[in-house]
Each structure stands twice: as structure tokens, then as C-alpha cells.
N, C-alpha and C positions, 0 to 999 in steps of 0.2 A: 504494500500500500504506500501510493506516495501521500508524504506528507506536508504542508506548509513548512516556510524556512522557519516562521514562531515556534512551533512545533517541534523540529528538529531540531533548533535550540535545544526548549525545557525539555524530551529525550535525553538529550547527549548529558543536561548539566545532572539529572536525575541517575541515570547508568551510571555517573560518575561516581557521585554520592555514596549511591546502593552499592556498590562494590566493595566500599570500603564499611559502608553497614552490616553487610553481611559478612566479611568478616569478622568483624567485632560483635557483633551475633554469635557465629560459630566458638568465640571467647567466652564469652557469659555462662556457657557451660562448667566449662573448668573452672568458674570464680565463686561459683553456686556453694563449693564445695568449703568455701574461705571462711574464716569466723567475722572478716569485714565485710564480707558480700560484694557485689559487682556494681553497685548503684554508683560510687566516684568513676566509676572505669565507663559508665552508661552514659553520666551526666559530660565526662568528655566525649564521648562518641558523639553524641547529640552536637556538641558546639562544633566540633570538628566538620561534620556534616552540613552545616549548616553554611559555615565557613568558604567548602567546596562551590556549595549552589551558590552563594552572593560572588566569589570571583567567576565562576564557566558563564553565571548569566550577566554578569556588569560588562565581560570581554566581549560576549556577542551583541550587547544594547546597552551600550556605556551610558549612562546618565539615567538610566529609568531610576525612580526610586526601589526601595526596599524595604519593606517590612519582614519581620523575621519571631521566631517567639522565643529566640535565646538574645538577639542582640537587638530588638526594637526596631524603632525607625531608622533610616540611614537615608537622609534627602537626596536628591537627584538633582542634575541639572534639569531635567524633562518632566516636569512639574504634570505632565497629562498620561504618563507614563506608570505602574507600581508594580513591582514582584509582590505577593502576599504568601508566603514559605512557612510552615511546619516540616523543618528538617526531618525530624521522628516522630512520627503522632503514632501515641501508643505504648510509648517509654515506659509504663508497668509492664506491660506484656513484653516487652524488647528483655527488660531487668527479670523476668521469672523466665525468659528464653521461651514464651509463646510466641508461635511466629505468627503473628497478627499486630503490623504494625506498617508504616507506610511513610514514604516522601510528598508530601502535597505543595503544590506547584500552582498560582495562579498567577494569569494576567490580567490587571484591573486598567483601562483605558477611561480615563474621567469619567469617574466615579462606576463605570461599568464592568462585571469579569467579563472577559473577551475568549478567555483561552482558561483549562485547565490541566491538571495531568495529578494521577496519583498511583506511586507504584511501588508495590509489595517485593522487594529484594528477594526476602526469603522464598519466595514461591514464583517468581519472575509475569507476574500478573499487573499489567500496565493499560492503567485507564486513562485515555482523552477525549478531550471536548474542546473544539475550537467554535465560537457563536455563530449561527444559521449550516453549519456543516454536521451535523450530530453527533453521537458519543461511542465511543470503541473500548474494547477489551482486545489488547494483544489483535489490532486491528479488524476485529470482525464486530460487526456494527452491534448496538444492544438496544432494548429498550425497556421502560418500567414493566413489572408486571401487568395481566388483565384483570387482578381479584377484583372485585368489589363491594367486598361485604367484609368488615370487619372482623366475621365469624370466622372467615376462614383466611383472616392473611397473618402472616408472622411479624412482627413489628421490633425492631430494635429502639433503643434507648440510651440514655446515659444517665448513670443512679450519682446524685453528689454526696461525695464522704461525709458520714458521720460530724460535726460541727462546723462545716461550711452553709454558706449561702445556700439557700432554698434544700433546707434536708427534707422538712414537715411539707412541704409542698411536692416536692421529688415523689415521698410517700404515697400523698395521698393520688397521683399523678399516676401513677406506676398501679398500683391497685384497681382505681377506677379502670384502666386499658384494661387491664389482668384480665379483669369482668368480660369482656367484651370480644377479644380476640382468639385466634387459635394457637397464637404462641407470643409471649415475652421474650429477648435476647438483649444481655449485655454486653457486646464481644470487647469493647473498651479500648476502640480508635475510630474515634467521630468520620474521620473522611474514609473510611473503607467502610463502614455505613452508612455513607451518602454514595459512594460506588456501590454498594452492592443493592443501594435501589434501584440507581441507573441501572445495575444489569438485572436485573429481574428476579434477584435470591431471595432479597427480603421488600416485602409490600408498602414500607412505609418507617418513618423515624421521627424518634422528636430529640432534644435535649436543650436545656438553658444552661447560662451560666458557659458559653462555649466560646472560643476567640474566634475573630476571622480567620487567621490561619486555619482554624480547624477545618471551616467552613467553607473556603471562599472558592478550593478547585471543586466541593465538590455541587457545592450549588451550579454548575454551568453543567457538571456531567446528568443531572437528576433532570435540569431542564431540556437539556437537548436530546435528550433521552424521553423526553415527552412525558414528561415527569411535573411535577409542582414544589417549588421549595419558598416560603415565607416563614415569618415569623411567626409567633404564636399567637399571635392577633391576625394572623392571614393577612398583614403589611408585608413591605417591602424594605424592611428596617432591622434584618438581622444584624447587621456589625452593633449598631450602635445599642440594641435588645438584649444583646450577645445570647438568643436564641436562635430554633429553628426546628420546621416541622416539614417535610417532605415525603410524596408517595405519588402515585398515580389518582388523578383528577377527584375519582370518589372514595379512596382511601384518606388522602389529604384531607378533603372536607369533614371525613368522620371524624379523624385525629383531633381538628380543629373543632370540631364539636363536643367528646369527650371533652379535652383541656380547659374551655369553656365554660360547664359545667361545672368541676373542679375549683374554677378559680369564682365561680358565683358561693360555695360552700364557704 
């Protein structure tokens, strides 16, 4: 499959990355066994990665900006321009050596994502989205699932730890769906939950409390996958909500109607 030179960019800087993630993956093992554990040797992995993608994409598009969620902001000369990068989404599961964890890659073109990409090293599963061209896995096209009945779709989630923000809400959030669906899932990295509704696995996702980076490849993949992704109010104001609800047309509205509910109690 050919692809756009955008594209073939975020590829190349993402391969780059995963290379070196996966090896440092294949480490965690042996660190498991340590009485320090592997979380210092994780939390460098993380930066280092991160590190990779802001030079391979500053050298192919010198001046975009960069957002990142180990090093922040990083201004641009190209002020209409933004990387928005979670080098490792997934970092407990990276640190207990489950491989479910991922590089996510977006392009934001004033105020819009234009392009996304997110890909799984461990298991060499690479999703894109560039905007009006639709959404691929390892280039073979995908689309949301058909369910549409709550009864029967499987639903992922994000549960927030015990004394953070929104726990007693998280709760009652998670129970109410529980009621409703044919399956609950935590798998615990936001953007391979937003790809795996673009591809068809799971029927629908909500979580609060979530960064753009976590979000921002995968909101283009969910859409151009013909998909629906807003916020919890069914706006258009995830970054600044740091929510987000996504599924196919009448799985979405249900989601958004349980949540509703919820937040009327």
C-alpha cells in the first residue's frame, strides 16, 4: 500500500521508536525478578522513546510544534502545525511485561487531527488514519463494528485508581454499563482502545480524566473508520474535558445515554 509522505514520516519515526521499545520490553522480564523492580529502567525507556519520535519527526517537519507527555510542550516555529505523542501508552502493562501497550502519533493542523498512527511493537500491529482517506491495520482497511444494541456489544473502559479524581463516579459509571452490556474490559492503554474500535474488536469506549496524547491518534482512527468519538457531553471538546466516548453511530448514543443518566444520580 502506498502511502502519503505524512504518513511515511510518522511510520518511519514510530519503527524507530518500537525497536528500541521492544527491546527494552524483552528486559522487563529479567528485572521482574529484582527486589527494585523495573519501573526506573520503564520510566527511562518511556523518555528515551519519546526523545526518538521528537528528533525522526522535527528532521522530517522542522518547526511543527510538539506536545509530548514526558516533556510537554516544545513550540514550533509553525505555529498551525502540532505533533501530539504518547511515546508509551500503557506503561503498567509495559512494567508487568503485558504486551499491550503502544506508540501514538498524531497530526493536529489548526486546531484539527489530520493524520494519526498507533502501533503495538510487541505484536507488530500498526494502525493509520490520514483525514477523508480512512483507517488501516497493517494496511488492510477496517471499520467500526455493526452491533447495535448495547446487549450485545463488549465495551472497554478506563477505571481511575483508588484516591484520584473521579473514583465514586468511575464506580458508579462502570456498574451502570455493567447492567447493560454483554461484556466490561479494562485492557489499560486508552489508544489501543480507540484502535480497537476503529477495527471492529470492541463496540464502543468511554474514559475521563485522559490526556490528548492519549486520545488525539486515536480519535481520527475511530472516525474515519466511521466511527463517532466526542466527549461525554457528545461535544466536541475532548482535550480541554480530558474525556471521551466512542463507538459506532448507535452504540455511541447508548454510551452517551447510560453516562447521562449517571451523572443526573
Amino acid at each position: 500500500m502506498l502511502h502519503s509522505a505524512l504518513l511515511n514520516v510518522m511510520i518511519a519515526a514510530a519503527r524507530k521508536a518500537g525497536r528500541a521499545l521492544k527491546r527494552d520490553f524483552g528486559e522487563v522480564e529479567k528485572l521482574q525478578v529484582s527486589l527494585k523492580g523495573p519501573a526506573n529502567f520503564v520510566s527511562a525507556a518511556d523518555r528515551r522513546a519519546e526523545e526518538t519520535l521528537y528528533v525522526e519527526l522535527s528532521k522530517a517537519r522542522p518547526g511543527y510544534g510538539f506536545l509530548g507527555e514526558e516533556g510537554g510542550v516544545r513550540e514550533g516555529a509553525d505555529k498551525t502545525h502540532r505533533w501530539i505523542v504518547d511515546p508509551l501508552d500503557g506503561t503498567t502493562n509495559f512494567l508487568h511485561g503485558i504486551p499491550q501497550f503502544a506508540i501514538s502519533i498524531a497530526l493536529e493542523r489548526e486546531g484539527a487531527i489530520v493524520a494519526g498512527l498507533i502501533y503495538n511493537p510487541a505484536n507488530e500491529e500498526l494502525f493509520i488514519a490520514e483525514k477523508g482517506k480512512g483507517a488501516f491495520l497493517n494496511d488492510q482497511r477496517i471499520r467500526v463494528a455493526a452491533r447495535k444494541r448495547l446487549s450485545d456489544a463488549v465495551i472497554a473502559c478506563g477505571l481511575p485508581h483508588y484516591g484520584r479524581p473521579g473514583f465514586a463516579l468511575g464506580h458508579k459509571e462502570t456498574g451502570a454499563v455493567q447492567q447493560q452490556v454483554a461484556g466490561l474490559r479494562r485492557f489499560g492503554a486508552a489508544a489501543l482502545d480507540l484502535a480497537w474500535v476503529a477495527a471492529g474488536r470492541l463496540d464502543g469506549y468511554w474514559e475521563r480524566h485522559i490526556k490528548p496524547w492519549d486520545m488525539a491518534a486515536g480519535l481520527i482512527l475511530v472516525r474515519e473508520a466511521g466511527g463517532f468519538a466526542t466527549d461525554c457531553d457528545g461535544g466536541d471538546d475532548m482535550f480541554a474535558k480530558e474525556d471521551i466516548v466512542a463507538g459506532n453511530e448507535a452504540i455511541h448514543k447508548e454510551l452517551l445515554r447510560v453516562l447521562r443518566e449517571v451523572g443526573k444520580d
